[in-house]
mmCIF entry with sequence, helices, sheets and N, C-alpha, C, O atoms, coordinates in Angstrom:
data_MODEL
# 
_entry.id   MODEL 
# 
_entity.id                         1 
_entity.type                       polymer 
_entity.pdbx_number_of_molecules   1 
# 
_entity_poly.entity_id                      1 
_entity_poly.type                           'polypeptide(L)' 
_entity_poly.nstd_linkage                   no 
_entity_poly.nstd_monomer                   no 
_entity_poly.pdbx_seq_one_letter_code       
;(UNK)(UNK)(UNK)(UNK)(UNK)(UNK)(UNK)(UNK)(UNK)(UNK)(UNK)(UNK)(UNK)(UNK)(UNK)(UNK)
(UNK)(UNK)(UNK)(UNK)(UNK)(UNK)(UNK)(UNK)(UNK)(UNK)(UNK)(UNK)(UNK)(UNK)(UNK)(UNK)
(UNK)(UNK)(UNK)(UNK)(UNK)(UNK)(UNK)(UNK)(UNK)(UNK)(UNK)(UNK)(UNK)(UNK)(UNK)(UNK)
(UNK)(UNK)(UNK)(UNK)(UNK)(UNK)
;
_entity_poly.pdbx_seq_one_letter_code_can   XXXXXXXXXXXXXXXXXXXXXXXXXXXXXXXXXXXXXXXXXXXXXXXXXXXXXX 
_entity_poly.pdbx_strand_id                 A 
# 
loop_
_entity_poly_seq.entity_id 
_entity_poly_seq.num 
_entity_poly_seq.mon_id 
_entity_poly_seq.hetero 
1 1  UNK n 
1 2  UNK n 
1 3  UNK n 
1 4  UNK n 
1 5  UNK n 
1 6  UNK n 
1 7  UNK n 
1 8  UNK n 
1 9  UNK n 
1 10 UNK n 
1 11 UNK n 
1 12 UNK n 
1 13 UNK n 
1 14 UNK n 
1 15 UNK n 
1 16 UNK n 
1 17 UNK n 
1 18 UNK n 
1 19 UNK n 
1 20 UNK n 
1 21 UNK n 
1 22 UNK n 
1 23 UNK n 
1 24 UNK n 
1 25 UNK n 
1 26 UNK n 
1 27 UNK n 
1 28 UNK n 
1 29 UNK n 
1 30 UNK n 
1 31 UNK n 
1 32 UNK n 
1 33 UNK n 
1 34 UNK n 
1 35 UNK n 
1 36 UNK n 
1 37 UNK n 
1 38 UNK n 
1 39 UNK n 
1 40 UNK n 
1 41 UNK n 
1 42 UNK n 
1 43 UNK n 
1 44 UNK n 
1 45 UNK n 
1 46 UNK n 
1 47 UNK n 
1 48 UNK n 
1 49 UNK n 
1 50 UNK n 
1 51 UNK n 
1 52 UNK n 
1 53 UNK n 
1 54 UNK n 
# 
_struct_asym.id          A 
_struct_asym.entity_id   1 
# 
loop_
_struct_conf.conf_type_id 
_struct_conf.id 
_struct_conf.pdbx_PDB_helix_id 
_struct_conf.beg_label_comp_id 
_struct_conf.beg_label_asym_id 
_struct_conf.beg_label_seq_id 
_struct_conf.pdbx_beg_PDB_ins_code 
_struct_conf.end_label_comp_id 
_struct_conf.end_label_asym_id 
_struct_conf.end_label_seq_id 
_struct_conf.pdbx_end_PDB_ins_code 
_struct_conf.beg_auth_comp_id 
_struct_conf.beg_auth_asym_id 
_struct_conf.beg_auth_seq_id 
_struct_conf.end_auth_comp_id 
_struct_conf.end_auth_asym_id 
_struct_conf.end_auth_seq_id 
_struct_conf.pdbx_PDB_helix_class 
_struct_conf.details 
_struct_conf.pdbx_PDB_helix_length 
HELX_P HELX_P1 AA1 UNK A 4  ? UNK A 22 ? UNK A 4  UNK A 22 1 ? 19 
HELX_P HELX_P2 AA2 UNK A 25 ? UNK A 44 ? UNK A 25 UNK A 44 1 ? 20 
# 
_struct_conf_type.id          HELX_P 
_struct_conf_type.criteria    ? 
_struct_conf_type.reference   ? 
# 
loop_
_atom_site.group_PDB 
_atom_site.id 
_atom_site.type_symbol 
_atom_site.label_atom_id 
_atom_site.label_alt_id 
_atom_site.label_comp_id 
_atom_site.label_asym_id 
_atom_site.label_entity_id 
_atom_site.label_seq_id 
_atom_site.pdbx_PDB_ins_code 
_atom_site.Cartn_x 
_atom_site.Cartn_y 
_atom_site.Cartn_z 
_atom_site.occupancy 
_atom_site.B_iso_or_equiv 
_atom_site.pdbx_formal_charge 
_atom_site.auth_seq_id 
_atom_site.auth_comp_id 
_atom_site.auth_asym_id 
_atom_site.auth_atom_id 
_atom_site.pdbx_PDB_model_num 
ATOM 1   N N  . UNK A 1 1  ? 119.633 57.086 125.101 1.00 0.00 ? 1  UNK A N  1 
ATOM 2   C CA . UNK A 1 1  ? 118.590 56.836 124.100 1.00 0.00 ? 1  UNK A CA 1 
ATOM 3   C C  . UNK A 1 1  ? 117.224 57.398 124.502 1.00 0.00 ? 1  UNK A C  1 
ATOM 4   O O  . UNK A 1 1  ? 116.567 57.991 123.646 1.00 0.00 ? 1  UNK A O  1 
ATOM 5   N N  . UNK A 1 2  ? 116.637 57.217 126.046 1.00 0.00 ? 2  UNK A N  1 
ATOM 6   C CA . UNK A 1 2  ? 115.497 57.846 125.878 1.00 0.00 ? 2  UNK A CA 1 
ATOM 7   C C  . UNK A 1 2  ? 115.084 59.291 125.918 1.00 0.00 ? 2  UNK A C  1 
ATOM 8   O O  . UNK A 1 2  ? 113.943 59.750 125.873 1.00 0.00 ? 2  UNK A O  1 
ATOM 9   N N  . UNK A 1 3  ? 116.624 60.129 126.042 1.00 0.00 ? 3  UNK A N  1 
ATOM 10  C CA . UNK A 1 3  ? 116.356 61.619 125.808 1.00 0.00 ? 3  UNK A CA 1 
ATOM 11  C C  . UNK A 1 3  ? 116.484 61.744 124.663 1.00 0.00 ? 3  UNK A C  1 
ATOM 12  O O  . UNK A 1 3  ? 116.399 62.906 124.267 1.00 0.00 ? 3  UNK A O  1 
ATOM 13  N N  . UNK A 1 4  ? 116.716 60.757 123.704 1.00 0.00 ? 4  UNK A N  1 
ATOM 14  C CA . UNK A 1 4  ? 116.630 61.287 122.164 1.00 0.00 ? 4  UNK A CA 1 
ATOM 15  C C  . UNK A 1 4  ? 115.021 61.007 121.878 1.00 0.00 ? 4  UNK A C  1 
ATOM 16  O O  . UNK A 1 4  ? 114.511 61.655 120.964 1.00 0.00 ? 4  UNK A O  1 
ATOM 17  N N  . UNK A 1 5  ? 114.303 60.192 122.524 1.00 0.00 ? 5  UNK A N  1 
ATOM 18  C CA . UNK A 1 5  ? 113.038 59.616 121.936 1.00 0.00 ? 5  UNK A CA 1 
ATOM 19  C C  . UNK A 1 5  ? 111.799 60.944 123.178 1.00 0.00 ? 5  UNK A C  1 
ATOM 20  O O  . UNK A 1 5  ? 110.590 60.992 122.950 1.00 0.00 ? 5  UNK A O  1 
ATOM 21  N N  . UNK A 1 6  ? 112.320 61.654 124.119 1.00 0.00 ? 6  UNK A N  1 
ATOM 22  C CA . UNK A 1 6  ? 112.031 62.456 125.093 1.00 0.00 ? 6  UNK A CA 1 
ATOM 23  C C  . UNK A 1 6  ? 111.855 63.714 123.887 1.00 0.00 ? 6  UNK A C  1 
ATOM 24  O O  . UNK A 1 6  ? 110.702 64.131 123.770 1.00 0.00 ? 6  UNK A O  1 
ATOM 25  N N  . UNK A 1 7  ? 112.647 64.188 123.211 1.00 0.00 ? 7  UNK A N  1 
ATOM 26  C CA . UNK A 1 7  ? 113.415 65.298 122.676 1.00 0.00 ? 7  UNK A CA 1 
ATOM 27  C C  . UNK A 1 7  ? 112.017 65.170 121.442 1.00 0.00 ? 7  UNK A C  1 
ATOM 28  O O  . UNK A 1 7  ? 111.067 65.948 121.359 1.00 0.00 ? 7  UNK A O  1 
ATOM 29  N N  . UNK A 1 8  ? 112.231 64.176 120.746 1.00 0.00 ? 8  UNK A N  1 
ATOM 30  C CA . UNK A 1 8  ? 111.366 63.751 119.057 1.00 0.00 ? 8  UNK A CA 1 
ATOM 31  C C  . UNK A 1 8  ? 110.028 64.040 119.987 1.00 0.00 ? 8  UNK A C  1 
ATOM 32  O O  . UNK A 1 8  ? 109.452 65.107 119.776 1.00 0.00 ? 8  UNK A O  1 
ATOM 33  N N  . UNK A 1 9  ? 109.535 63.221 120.931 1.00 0.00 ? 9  UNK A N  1 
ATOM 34  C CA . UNK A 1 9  ? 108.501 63.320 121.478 1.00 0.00 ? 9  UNK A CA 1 
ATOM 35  C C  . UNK A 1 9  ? 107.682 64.734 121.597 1.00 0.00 ? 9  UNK A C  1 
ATOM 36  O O  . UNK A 1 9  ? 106.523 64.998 121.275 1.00 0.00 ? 9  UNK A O  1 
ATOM 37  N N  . UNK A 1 10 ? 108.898 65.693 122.285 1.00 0.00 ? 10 UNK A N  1 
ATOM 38  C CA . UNK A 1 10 ? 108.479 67.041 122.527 1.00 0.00 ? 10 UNK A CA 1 
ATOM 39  C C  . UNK A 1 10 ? 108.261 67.864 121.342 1.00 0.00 ? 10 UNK A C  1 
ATOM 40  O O  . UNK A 1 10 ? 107.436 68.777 121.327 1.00 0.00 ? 10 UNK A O  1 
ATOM 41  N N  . UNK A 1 11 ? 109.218 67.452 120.049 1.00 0.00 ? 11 UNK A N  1 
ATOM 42  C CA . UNK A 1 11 ? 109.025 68.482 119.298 1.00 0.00 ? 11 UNK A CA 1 
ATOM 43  C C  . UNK A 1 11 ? 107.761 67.458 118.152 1.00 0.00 ? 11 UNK A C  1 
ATOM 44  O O  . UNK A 1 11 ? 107.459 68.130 117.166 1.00 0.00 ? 11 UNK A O  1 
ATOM 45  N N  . UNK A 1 12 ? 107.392 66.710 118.168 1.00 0.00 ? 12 UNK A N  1 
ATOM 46  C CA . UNK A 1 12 ? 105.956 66.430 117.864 1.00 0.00 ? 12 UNK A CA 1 
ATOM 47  C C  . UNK A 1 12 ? 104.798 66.751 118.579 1.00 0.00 ? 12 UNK A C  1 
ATOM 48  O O  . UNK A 1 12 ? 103.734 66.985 118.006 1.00 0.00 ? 12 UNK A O  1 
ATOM 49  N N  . UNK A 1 13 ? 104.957 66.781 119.976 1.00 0.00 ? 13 UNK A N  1 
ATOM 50  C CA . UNK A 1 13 ? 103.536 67.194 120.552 1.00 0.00 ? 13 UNK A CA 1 
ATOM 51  C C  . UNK A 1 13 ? 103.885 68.921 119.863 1.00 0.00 ? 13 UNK A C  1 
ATOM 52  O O  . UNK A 1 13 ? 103.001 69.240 119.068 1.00 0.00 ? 13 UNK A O  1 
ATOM 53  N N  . UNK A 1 14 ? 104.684 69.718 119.993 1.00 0.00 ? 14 UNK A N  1 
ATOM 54  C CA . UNK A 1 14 ? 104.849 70.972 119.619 1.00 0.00 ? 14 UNK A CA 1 
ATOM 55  C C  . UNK A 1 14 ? 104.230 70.990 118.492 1.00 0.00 ? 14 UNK A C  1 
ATOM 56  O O  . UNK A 1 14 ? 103.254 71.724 118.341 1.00 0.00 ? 14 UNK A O  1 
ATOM 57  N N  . UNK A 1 15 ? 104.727 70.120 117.426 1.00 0.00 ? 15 UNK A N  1 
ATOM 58  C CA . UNK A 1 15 ? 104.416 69.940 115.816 1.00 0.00 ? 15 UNK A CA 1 
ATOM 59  C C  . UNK A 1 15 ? 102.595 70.208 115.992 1.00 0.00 ? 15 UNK A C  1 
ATOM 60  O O  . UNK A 1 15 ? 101.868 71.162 115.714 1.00 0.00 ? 15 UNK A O  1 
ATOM 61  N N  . UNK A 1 16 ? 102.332 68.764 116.627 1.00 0.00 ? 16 UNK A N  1 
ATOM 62  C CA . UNK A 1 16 ? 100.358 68.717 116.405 1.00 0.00 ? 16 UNK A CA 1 
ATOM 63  C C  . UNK A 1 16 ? 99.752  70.068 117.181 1.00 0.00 ? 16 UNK A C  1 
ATOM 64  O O  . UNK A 1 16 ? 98.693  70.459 116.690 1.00 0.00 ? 16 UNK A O  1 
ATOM 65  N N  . UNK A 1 17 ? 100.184 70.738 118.157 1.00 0.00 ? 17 UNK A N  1 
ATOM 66  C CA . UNK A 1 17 ? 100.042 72.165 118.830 1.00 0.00 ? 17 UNK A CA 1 
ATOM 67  C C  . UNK A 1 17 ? 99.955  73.183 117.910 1.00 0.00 ? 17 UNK A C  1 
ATOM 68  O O  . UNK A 1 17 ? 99.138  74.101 117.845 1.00 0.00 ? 17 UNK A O  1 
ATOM 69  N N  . UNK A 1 18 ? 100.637 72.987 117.396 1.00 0.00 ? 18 UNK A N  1 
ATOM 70  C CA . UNK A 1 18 ? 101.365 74.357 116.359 1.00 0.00 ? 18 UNK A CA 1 
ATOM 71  C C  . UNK A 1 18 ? 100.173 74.304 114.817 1.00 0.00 ? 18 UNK A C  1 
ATOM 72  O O  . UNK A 1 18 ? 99.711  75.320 114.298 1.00 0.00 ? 18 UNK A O  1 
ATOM 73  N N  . UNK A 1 19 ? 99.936  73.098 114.418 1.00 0.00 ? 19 UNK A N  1 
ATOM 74  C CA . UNK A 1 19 ? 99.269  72.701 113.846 1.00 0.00 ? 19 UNK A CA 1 
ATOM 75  C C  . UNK A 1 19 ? 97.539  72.645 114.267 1.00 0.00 ? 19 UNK A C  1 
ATOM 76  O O  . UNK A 1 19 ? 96.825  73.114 113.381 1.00 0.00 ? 19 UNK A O  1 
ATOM 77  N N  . UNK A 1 20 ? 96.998  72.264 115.183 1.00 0.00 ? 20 UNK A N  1 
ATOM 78  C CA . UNK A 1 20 ? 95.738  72.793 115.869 1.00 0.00 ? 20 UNK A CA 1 
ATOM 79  C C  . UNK A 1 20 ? 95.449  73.904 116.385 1.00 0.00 ? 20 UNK A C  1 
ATOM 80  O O  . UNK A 1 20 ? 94.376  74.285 116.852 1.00 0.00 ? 20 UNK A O  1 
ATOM 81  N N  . UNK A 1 21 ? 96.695  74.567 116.271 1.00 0.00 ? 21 UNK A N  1 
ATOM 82  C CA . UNK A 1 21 ? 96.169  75.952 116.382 1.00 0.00 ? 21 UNK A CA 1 
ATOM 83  C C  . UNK A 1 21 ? 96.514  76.882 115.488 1.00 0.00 ? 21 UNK A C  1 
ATOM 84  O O  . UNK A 1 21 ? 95.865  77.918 115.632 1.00 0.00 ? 21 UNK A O  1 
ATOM 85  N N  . UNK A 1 22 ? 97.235  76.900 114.684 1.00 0.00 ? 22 UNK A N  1 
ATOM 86  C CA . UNK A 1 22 ? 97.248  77.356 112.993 1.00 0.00 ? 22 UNK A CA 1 
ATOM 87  C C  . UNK A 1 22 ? 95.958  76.898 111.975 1.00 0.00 ? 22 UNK A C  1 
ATOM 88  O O  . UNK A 1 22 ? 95.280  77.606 111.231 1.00 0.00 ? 22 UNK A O  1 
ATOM 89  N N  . UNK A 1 23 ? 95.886  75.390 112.245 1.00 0.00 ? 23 UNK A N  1 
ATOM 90  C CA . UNK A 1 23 ? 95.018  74.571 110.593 1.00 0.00 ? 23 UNK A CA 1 
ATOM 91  C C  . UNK A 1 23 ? 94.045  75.485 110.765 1.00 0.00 ? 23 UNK A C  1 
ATOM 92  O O  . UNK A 1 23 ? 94.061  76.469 110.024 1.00 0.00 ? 23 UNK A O  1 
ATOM 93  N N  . UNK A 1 24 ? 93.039  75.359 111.733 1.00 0.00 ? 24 UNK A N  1 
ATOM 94  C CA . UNK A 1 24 ? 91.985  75.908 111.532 1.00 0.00 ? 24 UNK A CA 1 
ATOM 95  C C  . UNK A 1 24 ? 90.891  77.507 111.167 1.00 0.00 ? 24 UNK A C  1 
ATOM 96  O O  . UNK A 1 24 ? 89.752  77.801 110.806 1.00 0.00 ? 24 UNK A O  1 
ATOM 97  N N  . UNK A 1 25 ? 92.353  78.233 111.614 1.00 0.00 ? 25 UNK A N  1 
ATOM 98  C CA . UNK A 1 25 ? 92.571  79.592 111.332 1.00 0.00 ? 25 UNK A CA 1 
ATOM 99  C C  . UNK A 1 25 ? 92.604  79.625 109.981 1.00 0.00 ? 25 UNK A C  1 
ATOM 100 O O  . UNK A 1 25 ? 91.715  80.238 109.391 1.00 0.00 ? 25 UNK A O  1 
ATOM 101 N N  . UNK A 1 26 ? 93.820  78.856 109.135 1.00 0.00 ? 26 UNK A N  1 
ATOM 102 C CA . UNK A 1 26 ? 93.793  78.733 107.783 1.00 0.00 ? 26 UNK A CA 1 
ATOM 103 C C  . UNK A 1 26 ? 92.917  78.301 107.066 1.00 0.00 ? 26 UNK A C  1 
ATOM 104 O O  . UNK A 1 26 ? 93.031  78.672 105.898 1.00 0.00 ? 26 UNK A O  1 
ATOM 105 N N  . UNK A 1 27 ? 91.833  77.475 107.339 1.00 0.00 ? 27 UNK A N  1 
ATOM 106 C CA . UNK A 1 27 ? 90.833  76.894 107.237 1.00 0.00 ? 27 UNK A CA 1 
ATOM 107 C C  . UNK A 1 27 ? 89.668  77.575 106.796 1.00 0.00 ? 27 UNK A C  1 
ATOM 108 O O  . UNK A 1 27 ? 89.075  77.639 105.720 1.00 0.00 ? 27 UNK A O  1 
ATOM 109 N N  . UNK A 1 28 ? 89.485  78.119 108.044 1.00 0.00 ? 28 UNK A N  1 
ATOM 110 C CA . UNK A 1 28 ? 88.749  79.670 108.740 1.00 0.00 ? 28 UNK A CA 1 
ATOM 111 C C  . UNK A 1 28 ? 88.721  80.566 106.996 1.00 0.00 ? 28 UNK A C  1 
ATOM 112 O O  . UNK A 1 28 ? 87.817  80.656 106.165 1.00 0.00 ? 28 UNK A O  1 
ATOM 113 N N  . UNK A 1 29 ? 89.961  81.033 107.004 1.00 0.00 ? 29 UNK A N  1 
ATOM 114 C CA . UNK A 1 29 ? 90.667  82.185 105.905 1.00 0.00 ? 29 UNK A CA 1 
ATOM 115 C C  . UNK A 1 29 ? 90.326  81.455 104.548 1.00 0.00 ? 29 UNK A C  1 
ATOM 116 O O  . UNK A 1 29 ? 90.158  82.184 103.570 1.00 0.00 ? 29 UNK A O  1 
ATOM 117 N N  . UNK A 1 30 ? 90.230  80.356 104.418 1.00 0.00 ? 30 UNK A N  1 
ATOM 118 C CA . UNK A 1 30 ? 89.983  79.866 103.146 1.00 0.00 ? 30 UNK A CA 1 
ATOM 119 C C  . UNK A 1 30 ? 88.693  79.734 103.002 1.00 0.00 ? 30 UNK A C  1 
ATOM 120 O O  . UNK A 1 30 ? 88.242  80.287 101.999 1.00 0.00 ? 30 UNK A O  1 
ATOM 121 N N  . UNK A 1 31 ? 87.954  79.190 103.667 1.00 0.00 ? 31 UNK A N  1 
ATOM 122 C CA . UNK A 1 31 ? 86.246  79.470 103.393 1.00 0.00 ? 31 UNK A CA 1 
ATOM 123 C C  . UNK A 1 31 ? 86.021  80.361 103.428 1.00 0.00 ? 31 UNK A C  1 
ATOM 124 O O  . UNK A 1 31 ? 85.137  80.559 102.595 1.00 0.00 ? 31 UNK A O  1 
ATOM 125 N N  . UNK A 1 32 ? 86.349  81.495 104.091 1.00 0.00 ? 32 UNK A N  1 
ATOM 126 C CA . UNK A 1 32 ? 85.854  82.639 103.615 1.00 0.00 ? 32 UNK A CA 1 
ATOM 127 C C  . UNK A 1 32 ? 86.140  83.346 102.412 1.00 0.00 ? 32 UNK A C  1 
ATOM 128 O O  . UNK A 1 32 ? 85.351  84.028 101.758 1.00 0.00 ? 32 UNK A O  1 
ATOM 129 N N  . UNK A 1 33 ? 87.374  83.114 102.176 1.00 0.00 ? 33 UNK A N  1 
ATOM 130 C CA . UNK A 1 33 ? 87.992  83.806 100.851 1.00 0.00 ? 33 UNK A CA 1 
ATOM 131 C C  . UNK A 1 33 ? 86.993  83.194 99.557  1.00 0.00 ? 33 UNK A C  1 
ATOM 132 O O  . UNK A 1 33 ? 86.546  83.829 98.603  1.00 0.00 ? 33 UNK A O  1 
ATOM 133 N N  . UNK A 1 34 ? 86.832  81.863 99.858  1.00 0.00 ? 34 UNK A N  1 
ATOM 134 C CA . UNK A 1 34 ? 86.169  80.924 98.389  1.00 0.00 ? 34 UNK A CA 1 
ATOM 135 C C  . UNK A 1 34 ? 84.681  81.624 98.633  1.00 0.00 ? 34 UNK A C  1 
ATOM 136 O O  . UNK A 1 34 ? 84.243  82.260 97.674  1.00 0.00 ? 34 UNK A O  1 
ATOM 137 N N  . UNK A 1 35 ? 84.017  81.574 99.611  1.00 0.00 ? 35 UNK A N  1 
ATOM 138 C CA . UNK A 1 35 ? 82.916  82.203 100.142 1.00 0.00 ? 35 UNK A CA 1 
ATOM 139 C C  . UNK A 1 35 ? 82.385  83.980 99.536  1.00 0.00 ? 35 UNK A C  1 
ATOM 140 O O  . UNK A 1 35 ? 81.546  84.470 98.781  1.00 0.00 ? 35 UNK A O  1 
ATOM 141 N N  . UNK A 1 36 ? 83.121  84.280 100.136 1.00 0.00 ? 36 UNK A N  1 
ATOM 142 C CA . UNK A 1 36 ? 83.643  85.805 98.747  1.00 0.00 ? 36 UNK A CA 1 
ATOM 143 C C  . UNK A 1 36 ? 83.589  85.387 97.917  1.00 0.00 ? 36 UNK A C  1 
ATOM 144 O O  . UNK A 1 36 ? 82.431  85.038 97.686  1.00 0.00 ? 36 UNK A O  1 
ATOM 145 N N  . UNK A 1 37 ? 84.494  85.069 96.896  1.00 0.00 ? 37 UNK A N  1 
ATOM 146 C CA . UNK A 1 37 ? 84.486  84.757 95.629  1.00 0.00 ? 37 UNK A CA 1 
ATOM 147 C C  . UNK A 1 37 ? 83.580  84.479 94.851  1.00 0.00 ? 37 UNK A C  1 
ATOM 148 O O  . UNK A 1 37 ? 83.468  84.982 93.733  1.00 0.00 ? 37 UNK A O  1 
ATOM 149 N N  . UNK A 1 38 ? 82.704  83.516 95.415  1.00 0.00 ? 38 UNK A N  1 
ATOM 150 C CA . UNK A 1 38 ? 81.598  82.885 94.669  1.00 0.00 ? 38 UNK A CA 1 
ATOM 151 C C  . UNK A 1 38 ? 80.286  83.943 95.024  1.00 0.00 ? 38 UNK A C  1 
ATOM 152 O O  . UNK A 1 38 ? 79.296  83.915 94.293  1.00 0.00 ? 38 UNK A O  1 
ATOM 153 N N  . UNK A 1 39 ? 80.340  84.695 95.969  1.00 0.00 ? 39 UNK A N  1 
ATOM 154 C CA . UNK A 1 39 ? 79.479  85.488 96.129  1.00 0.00 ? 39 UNK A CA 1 
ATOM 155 C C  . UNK A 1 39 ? 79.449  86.751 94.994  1.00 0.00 ? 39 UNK A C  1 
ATOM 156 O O  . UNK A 1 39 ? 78.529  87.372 94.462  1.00 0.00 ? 39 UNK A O  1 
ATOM 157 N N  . UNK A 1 40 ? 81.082  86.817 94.887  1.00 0.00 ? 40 UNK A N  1 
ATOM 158 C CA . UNK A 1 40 ? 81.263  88.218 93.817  1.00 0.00 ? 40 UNK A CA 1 
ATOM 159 C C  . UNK A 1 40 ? 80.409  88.031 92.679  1.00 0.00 ? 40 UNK A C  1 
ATOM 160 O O  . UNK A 1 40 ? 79.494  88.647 92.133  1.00 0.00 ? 40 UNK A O  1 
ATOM 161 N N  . UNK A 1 41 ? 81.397  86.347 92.428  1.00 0.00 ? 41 UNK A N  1 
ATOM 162 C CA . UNK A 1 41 ? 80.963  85.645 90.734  1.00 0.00 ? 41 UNK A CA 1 
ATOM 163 C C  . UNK A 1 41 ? 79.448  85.562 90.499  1.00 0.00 ? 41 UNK A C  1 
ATOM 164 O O  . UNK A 1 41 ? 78.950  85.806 89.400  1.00 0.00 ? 41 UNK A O  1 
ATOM 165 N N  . UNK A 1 42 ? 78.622  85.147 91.761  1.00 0.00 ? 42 UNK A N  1 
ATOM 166 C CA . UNK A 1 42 ? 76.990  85.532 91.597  1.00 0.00 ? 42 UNK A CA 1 
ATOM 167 C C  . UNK A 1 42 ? 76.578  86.863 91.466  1.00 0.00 ? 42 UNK A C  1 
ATOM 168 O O  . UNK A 1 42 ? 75.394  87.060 91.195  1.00 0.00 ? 42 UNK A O  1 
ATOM 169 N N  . UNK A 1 43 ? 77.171  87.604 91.576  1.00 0.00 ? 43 UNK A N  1 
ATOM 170 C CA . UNK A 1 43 ? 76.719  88.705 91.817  1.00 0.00 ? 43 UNK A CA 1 
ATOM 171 C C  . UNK A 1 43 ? 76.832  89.675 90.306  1.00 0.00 ? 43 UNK A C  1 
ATOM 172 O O  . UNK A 1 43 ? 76.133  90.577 89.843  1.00 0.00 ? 43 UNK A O  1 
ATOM 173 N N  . UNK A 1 44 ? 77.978  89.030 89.876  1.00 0.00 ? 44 UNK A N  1 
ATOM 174 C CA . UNK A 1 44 ? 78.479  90.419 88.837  1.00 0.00 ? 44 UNK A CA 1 
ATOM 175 C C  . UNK A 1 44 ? 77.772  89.140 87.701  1.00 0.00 ? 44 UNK A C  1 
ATOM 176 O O  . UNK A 1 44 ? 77.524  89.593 86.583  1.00 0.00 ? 44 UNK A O  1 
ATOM 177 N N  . UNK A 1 45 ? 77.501  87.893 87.868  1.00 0.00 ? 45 UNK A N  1 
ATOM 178 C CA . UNK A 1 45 ? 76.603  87.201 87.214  1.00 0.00 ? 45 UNK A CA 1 
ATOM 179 C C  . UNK A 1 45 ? 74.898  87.682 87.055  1.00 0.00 ? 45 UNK A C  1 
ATOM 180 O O  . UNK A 1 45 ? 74.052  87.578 86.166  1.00 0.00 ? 45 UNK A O  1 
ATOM 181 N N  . UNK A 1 46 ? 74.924  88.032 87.902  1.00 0.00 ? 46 UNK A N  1 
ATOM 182 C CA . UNK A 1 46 ? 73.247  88.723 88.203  1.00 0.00 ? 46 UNK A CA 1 
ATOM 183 C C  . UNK A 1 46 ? 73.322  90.122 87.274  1.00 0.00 ? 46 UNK A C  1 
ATOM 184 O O  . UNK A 1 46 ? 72.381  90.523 86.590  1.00 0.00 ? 46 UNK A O  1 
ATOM 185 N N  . UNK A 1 47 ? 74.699  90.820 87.392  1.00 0.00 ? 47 UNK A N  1 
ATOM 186 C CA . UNK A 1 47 ? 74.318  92.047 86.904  1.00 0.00 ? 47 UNK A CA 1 
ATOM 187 C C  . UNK A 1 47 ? 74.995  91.643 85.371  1.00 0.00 ? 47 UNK A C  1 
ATOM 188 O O  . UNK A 1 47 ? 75.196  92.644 84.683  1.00 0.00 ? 47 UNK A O  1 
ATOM 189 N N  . UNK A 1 48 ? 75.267  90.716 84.912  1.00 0.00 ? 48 UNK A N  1 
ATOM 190 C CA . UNK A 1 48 ? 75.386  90.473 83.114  1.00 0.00 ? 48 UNK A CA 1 
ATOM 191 C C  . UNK A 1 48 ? 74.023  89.970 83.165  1.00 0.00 ? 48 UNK A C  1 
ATOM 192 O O  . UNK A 1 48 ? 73.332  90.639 82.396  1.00 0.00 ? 48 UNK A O  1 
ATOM 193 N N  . UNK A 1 49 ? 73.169  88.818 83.917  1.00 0.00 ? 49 UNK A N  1 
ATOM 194 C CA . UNK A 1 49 ? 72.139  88.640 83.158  1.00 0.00 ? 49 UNK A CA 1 
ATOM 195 C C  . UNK A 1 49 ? 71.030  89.630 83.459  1.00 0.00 ? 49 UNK A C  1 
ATOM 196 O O  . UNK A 1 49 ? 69.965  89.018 83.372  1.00 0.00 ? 49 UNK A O  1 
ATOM 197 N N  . UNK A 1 50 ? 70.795  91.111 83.827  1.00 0.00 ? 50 UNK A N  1 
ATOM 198 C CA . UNK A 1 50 ? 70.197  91.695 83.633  1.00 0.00 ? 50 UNK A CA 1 
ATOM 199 C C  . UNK A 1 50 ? 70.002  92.575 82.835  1.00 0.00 ? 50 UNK A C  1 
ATOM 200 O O  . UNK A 1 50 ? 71.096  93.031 82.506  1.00 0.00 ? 50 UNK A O  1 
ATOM 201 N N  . UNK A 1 51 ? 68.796  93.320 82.085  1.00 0.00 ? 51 UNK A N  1 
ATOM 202 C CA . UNK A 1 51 ? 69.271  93.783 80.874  1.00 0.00 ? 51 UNK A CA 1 
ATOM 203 C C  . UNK A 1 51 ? 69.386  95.106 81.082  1.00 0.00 ? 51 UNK A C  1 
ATOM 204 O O  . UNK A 1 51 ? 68.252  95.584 81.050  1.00 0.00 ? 51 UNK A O  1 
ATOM 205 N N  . UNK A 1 52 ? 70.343  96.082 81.316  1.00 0.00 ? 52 UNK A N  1 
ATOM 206 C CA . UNK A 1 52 ? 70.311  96.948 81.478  1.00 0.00 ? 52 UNK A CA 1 
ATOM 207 C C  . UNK A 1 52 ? 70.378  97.969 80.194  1.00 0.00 ? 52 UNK A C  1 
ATOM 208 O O  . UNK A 1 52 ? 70.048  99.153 80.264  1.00 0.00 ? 52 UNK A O  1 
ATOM 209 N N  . UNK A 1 53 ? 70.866  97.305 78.991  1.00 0.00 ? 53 UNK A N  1 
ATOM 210 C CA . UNK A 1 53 ? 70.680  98.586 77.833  1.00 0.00 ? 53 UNK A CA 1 
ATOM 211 C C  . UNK A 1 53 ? 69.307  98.370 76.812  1.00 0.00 ? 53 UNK A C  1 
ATOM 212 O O  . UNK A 1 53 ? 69.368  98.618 75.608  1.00 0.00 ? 53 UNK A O  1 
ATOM 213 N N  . UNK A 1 54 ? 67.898  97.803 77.576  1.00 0.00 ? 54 UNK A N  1 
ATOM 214 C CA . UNK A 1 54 ? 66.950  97.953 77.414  1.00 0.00 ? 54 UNK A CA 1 
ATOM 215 C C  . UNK A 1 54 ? 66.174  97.533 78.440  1.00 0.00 ? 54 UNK A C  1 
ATOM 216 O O  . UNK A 1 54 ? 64.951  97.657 78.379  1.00 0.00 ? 54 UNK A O  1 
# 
């Protein structure tokens, strides 16, 4: 029994490992992506509210 609870043990510390060092990368990649985005959307917002055909 306690190499079955040895075994679960290992592949959870692996699990939260695998996970603290992935989440934040993904994290990372997503603020920036939304970060972009909203920068574009201001931007091509700036160039509709300017008047360029007078």
């Amino acid at each position: 029994m306690p190499l079955v609870w040895l075994l679960v043990g290992a592949f959870a510390l692996g699990v939260v490992l695998t996970l603290l060092l992935f989440f934040p990368a993904a994290l990372r990649q997503r603020w920036q992506l939304w970060r972009a985005r909203r920068e574009v959307a201001r931007l091509s917002r700036q160039q509709l509210m300017t008047p360029e055909t007078h």
